[in-house]
C-alpha positions as CSV (number, residue, x, y, z in Angstrom):
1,X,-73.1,-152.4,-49.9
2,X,-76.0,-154.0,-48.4
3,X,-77.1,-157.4,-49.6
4,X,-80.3,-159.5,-50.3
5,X,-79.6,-163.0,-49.9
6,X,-82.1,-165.9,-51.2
7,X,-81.4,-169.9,-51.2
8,X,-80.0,-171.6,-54.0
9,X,-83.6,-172.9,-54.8
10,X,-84.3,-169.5,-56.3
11,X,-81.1,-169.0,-58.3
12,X,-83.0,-169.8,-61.3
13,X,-85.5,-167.4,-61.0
14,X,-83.2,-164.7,-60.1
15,X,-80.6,-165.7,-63.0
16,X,-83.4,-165.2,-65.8
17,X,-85.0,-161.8,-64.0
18,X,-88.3,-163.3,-63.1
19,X,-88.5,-162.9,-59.4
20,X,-88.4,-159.4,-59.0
21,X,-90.4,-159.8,-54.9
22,X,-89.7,-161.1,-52.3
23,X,-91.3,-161.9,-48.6
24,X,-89.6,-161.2,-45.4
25,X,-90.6,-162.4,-41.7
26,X,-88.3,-159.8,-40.5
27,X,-87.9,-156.0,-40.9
28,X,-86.3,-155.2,-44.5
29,X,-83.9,-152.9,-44.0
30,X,-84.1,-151.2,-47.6
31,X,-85.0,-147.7,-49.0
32,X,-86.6,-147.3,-52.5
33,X,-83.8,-146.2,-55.1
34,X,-81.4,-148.4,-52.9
35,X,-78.7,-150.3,-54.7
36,X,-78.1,-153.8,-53.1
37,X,-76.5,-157.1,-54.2
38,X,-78.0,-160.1,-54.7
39,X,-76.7,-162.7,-53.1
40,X,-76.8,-166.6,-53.5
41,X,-76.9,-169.3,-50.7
42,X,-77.6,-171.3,-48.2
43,X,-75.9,-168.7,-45.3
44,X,-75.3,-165.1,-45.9
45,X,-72.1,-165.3,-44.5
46,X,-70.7,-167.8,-47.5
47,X,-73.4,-166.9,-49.9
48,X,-72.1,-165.9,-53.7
49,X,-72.6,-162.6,-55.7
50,X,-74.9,-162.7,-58.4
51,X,-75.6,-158.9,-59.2
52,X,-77.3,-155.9,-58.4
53,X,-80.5,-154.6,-57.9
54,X,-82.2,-151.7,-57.2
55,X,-85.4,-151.8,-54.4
56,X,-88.5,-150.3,-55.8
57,X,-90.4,-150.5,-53.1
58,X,-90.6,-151.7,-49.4
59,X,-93.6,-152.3,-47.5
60,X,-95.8,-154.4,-44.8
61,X,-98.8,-156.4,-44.6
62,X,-100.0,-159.5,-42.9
63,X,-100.4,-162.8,-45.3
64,X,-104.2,-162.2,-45.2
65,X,-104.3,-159.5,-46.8
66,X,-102.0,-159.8,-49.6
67,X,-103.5,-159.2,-53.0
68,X,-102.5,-159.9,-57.0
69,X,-99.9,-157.3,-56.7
70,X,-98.0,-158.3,-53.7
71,X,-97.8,-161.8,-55.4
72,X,-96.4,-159.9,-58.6
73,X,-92.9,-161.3,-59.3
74,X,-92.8,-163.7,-57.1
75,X,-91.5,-167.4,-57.2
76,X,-93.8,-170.2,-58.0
77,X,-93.8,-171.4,-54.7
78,X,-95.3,-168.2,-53.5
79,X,-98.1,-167.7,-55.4
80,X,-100.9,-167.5,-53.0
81,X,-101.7,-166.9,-49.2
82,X,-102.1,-170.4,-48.5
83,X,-98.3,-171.6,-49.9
84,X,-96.7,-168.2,-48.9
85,X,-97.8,-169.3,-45.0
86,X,-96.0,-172.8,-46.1
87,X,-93.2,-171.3,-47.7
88,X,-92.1,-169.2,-45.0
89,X,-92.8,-171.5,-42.4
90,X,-90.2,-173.7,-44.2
91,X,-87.6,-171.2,-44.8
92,X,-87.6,-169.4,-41.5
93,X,-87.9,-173.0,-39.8
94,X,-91.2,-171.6,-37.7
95,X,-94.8,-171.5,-37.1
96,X,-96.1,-168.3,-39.6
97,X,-99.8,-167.7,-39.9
98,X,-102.5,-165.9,-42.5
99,X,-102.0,-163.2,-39.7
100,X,-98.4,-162.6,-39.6
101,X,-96.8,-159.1,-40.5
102,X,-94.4,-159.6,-43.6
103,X,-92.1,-157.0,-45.0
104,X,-92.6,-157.0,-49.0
105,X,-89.4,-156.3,-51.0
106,X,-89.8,-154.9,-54.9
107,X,-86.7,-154.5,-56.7
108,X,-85.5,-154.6,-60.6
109,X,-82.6,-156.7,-62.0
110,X,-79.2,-154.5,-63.0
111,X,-76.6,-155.2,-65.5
112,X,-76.1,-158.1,-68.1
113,X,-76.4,-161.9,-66.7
């Protein structure tokens, strides 16, 4: 089974079912009505099972031209244009810019917590 791994920071958000996006610098390699697990940690290779998901949708745009419902389900952090650029600067340890192609991952929470 494939997984979808996100840093300890967002364990919170994932625990309680809010963040139901996420932004990737790199291709997503996920098909609509895909099951996945959602992972927990700092490295994918030690990272922790939380539960599963299911990806709703998969799609690209550059930072620029992300709109209300790109942002929808997001983290806090990545609210905007302006702190997404910052945020995934930060977690991919590079230079990103407003005009940077990102792969936007949907999905919806399965299960109990």
């Amino acid at each position: 089974m494939k997984t979808l791994n996100f840093f300890p920071y967002y364990e919170q958000y994932l625990v309680k079912r809010n963040k139901t996006t996420t932004f990737r610098l790199y291709p997503a390699d996920y098909k609509p009505g895909e099951r996945v697990r959602l992972t927990v940690g700092w490295d994918e290779n030690t990272a922790e099972p939380l539960h599963d998901i299911v990806i709703t949708s998969v799609y690209q745009k550059q930072i620029q031209n992300l709109d209300d419902t790109d942002f929808e389900g997001e983290s806090p952090d990545c609210k905007d244009r302006q702190t997404t650029v910052l945020v995934l600067s930060s977690i991919y340890r590079t230079i990103v810019s407003a005009d940077r192609q990102i792969w936007i991952v949907k999905f919806r929470h399965l299960g109990q917590n």
